[in-house]
C-alpha positions as CSV (number, residue, x, y, z in Angstrom):
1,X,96.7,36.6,-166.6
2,X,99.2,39.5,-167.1
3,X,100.1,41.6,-164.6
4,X,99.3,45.2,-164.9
5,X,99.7,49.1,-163.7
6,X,97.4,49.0,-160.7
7,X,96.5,52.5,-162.6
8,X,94.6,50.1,-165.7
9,X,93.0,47.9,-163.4
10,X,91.6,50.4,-161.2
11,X,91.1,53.1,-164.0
12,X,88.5,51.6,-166.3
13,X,84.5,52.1,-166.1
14,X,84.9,53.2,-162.1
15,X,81.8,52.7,-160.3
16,X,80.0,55.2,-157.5
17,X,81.3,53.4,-154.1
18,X,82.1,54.9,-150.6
19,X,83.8,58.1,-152.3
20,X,82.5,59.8,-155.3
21,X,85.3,58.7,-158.5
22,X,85.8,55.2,-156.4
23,X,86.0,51.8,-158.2
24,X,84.5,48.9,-156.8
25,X,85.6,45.3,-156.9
26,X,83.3,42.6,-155.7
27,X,85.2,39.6,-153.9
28,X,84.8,36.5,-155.5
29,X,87.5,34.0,-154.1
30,X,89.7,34.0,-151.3
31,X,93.0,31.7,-151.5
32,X,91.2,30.1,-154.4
33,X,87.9,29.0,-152.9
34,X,84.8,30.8,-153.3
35,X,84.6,34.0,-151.4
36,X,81.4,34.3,-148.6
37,X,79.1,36.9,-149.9
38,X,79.3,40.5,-148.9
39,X,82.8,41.6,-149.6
40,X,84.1,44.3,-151.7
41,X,87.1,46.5,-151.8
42,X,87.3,50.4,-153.9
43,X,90.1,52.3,-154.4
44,X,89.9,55.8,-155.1
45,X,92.4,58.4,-157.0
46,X,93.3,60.2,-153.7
47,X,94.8,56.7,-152.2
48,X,91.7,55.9,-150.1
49,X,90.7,52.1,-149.9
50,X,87.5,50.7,-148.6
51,X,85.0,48.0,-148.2
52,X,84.2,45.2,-146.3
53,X,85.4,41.6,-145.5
54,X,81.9,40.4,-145.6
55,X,81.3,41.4,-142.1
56,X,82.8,43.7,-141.1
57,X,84.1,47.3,-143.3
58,X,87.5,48.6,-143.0
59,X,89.3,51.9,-144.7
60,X,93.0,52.8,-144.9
61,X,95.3,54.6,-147.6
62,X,97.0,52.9,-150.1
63,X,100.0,53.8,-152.4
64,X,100.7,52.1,-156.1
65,X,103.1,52.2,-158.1
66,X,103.0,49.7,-161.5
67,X,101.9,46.2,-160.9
68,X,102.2,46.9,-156.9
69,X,99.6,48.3,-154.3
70,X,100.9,48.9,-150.4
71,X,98.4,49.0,-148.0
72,X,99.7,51.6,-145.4
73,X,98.7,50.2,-141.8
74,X,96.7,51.0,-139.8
75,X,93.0,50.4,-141.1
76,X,90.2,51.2,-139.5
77,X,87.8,48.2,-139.1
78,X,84.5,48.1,-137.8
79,X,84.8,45.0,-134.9
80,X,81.2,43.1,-135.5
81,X,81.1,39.4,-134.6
82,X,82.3,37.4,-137.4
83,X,80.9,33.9,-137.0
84,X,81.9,30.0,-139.0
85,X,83.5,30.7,-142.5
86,X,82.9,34.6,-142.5
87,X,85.7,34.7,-139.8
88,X,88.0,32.4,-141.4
89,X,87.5,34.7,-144.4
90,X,87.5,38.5,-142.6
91,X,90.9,37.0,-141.0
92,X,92.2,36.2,-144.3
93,X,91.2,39.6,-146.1
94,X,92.8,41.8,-143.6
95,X,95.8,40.1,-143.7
96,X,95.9,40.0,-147.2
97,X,95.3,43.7,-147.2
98,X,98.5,44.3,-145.4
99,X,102.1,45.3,-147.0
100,X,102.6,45.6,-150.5
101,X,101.2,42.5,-152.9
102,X,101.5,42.6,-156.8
103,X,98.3,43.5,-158.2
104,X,96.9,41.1,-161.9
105,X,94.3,42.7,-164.1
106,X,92.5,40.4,-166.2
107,X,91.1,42.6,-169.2
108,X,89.6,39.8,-171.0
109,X,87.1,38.9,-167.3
110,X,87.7,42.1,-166.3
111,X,88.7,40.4,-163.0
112,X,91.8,41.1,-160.3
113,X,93.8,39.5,-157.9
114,X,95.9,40.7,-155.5
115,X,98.8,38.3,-154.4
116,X,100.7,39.6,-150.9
117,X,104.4,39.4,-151.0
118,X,103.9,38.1,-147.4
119,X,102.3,34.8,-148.4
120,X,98.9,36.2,-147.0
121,X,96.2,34.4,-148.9
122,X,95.3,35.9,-152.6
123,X,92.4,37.7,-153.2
124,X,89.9,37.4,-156.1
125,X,87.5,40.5,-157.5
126,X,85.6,41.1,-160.2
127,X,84.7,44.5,-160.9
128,X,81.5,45.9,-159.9
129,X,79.1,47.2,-162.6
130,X,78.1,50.4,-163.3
């Protein structure tokens, strides 16, 4: 897996999310293991990020530069009652989604990860269709 612009791996075939122009990335593993259903992050071209861990939906800013997104804290988040393994996993996604994390674009699966510089867990997408 190369690593890439964040512009290529959010740039290609965007998908209608939150915000018109937004591209969507299904979560498909957290830290490795096999994500819980529901989650989903979009980025849009004026720095807006969305989605949801699963459970619960969160929004923020975020600012790229080649191969590195920063999340700029604070996010909002929704506070529904996570239960079992959907907490484990909306702890680990908002964590993740904290700082600034290198960013690998896949073109062959068409699939991302984002890896925290903080050690958070790494986060698995696969883009969302059309």
């Amino acid at each position: 897996m190369r690593i890439l612009p964040l512009i290529l791996a959010l740039a290609a075939a965007p998908t209608t999310a939150q915000t018109g122009g937004a591209t969507g990335w299904t979560l498909v593993s957290v830290d490795g293991r096999a994500a819980e259903t529901g989650g989903r992050v979009a980025f849009s071209a004026d720095g807006a990020v969305f989605g949801t861990t699963g459970c619960n939906r969160f929004q923020g800013t975020v600012v790229s530069a080649p191969g590195l997104v920063t999340f700029n804290a604070p996010f909002a988040v929704t506070r529904m009652a996570c239960t079992g393994d959907m907490a484990g996993q909306e702890e680990k996604v908002l964590e993740a989604l904290k700082g600034s994390a290198a960013v690998a674009y896949d073109p062959v699966t068409d699939r991302m990860q984002i890896i925290p510089e903080s050690g958070a867990a790494v986060l698995g997408f696969r883009r969302e269709a059309e």
